[in-house]
C-alpha positions, 0 to 999 in steps of 0.5 A: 182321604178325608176321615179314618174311622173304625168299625166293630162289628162287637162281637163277644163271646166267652172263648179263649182269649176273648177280651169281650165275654159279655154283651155288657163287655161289648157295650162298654169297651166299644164307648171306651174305644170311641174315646181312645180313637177320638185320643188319637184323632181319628175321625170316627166310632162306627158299629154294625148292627146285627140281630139274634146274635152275640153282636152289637144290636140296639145301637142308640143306646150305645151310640148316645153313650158314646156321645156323652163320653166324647166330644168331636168323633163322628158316631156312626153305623155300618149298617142297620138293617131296616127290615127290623125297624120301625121308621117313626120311632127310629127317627125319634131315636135317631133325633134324640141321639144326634142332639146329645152328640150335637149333630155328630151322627152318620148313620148307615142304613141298607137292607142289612146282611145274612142272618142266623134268624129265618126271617128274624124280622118277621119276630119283630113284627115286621112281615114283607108284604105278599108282592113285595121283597125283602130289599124293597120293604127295607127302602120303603122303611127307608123313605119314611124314615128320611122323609120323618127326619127332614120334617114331613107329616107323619100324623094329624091332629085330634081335633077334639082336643087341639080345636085345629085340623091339622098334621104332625111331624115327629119330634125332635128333629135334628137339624142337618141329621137328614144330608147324614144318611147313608145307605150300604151298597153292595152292587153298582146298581144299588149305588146308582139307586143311592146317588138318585136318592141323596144319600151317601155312599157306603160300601164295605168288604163285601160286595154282592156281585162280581165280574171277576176283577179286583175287589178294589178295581170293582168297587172303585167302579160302583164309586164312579156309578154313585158320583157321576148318578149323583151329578145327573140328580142334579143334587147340590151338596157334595156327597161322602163315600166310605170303604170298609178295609181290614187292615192288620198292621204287624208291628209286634211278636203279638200282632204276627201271632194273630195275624201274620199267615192269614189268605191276603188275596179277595175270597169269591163264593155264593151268598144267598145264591149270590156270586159275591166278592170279598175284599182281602185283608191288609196285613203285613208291615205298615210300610208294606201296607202303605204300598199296597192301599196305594194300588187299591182304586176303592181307597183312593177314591172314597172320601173316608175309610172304615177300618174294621177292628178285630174287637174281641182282643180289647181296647188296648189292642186296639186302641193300639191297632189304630194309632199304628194306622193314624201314625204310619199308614193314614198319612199315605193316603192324604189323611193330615189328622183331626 
């Protein structure tokens, strides 16, 4: 294990014991977490994107914010839905960001997840062509962002007013931001697809298939379909590999309060009349913790890891949360810090 982030999902709501009432909330104590983690040397500040919801959902803003106030911390996603966006002006977005966090960006793109909208993309001005489907309008949109980012013509000149016949690629462009895209693969299938496209593997507590083994033991075999499609593309570069964990250490009254009872075994059941598989939470002791990732074949196997944060309980908390798992569970798995 080469890098430990965190991964908010930002969710905020005005309930009991909500530390996170509002969307401003959200936003401001997900910069301050960034700087907190990058106090204690963790690798990286992911967030999720999520649409017609209280949850983080125009993440460039956030991300650029996050990057003003910090310095080294990796800034990610996890993941955008493409289906929403247009791919231009994302790569605009996205160029402008990583130069003001100075190359700092991972941005994990996919199809995206379950949403309360019917069709909410559709609201954005984005149908799915008739013939085509959800999941191949999110990797076309995919395929002009990456090829906007690595300086591909996206336009042609006005030779009224340049005296040339020419094209235009986007601007700025960021130098390096294209080998830092990732896709969210939830099936072995999709990681193959990864691997053939040059991007890098992201995987999270959920997978979109399953044939009855263990989360972990599932998802280890989707990282060997990436790793060894990746050596048959014939790329050069070594590809990174994530794994989304929910790991609650218990090492306060507090923490036993929220989360000590919880179902700790992997939940199966249908997603858009999907048989899926969803990994367990790790909660228990840290020493505990540390004896059972050591038989999770997904975390052993990937390069970095995504601690999703319970984030509607504060900075604090969690600030707290995550320098437990840096100090008494990272260094377990071959984590030596930043």
């Amino acid at each position: 294990m080469q890098r430990i982030g965190f991964l908010s999902f930002g969710h905020w709501q005005s309930v009991p014991g909500s530390q996170v009432r509002t969307a401003a909330d959200a936003l401001l104590q997900t910069v301050e977490l960034a700087e907190a983690a990058e106090e204690l040397g963790v690798d990286g500040a992911y967030v999720r994107v999520h649409h017609f919801a209280r949850q983080l959902s125009s993440p460039f803003p956030l991300l650029a914010a996050m990057a003003a106030r910090t310095s080294r911390i990796e800034l990610g996603t996890g993941v955008i839905d493409m289906r929403y966006e247009n791919p231009l002006y994302m790569a605009e977005e996205a160029a402008a960001t990583d130069l003001l966090s100075a190359g700092r960006l991972q941005l994990g793109v996919s199809r995206g997840s379950p949403s309360e909208a019917l069709r909410g993309y559709e609201s954005f001005g984005y149908p799915v062509p008739e013939g085509s489907s959800e999941a191949e309008e999110a990797r076309q949109r995919t395929a002009v962002f990456r090829a906007a980012i690595d300086r591909a013509p996206a336009a042609r000149t006005d030779p009224e007013r340049t005296g040339i016949s020419g094209t235009l690629a986007i601007t700025p462009q960021a130098p390096g931001l294209a080998e830092r895209i990732w896709w969210g693969s939830g099936t072995r299938e999709t990681a193959r697809w990864t691997a053939e496209q040059g991007m890098n593997l992201m995987s999270s507590t959920l997978l979109s298939e399953d044939t009855g083994v263990p989360f972990g033991d599932l998802q280890a075999e989707q990282i060997e379909i990436f790793r060894r499609a990746w050596v048959e593309a014939g790329w050069e570069r070594t590809p990174r590999v994530s794994v989304s964990r929910s790991i609650m250490p218990i090492t306060t009254e507090e923490d036993r309060r929220y989360f000590g009872g919880r179902p700790e075994d992997d939940q199966v059941g249908l997603l858009e009349g999907v048989r899926s598989r969803f990994g367990r939470s790790y909660t228990a002791e840290p020493d505990v913790i540390v004896a059972e990732l050591a038989t999770d074949a997904a975390v052993q196997a990937a390069d970095t890891l995504l601690v999703t944060v319970p984030n509607m309980l504060g900075v604090e908390y969690n600030a707290r949360l995550l320098g437990t798992i840096a100090r008494d569970i990272a260094p377990s798995l071959g984590w030596s810090g930043s």
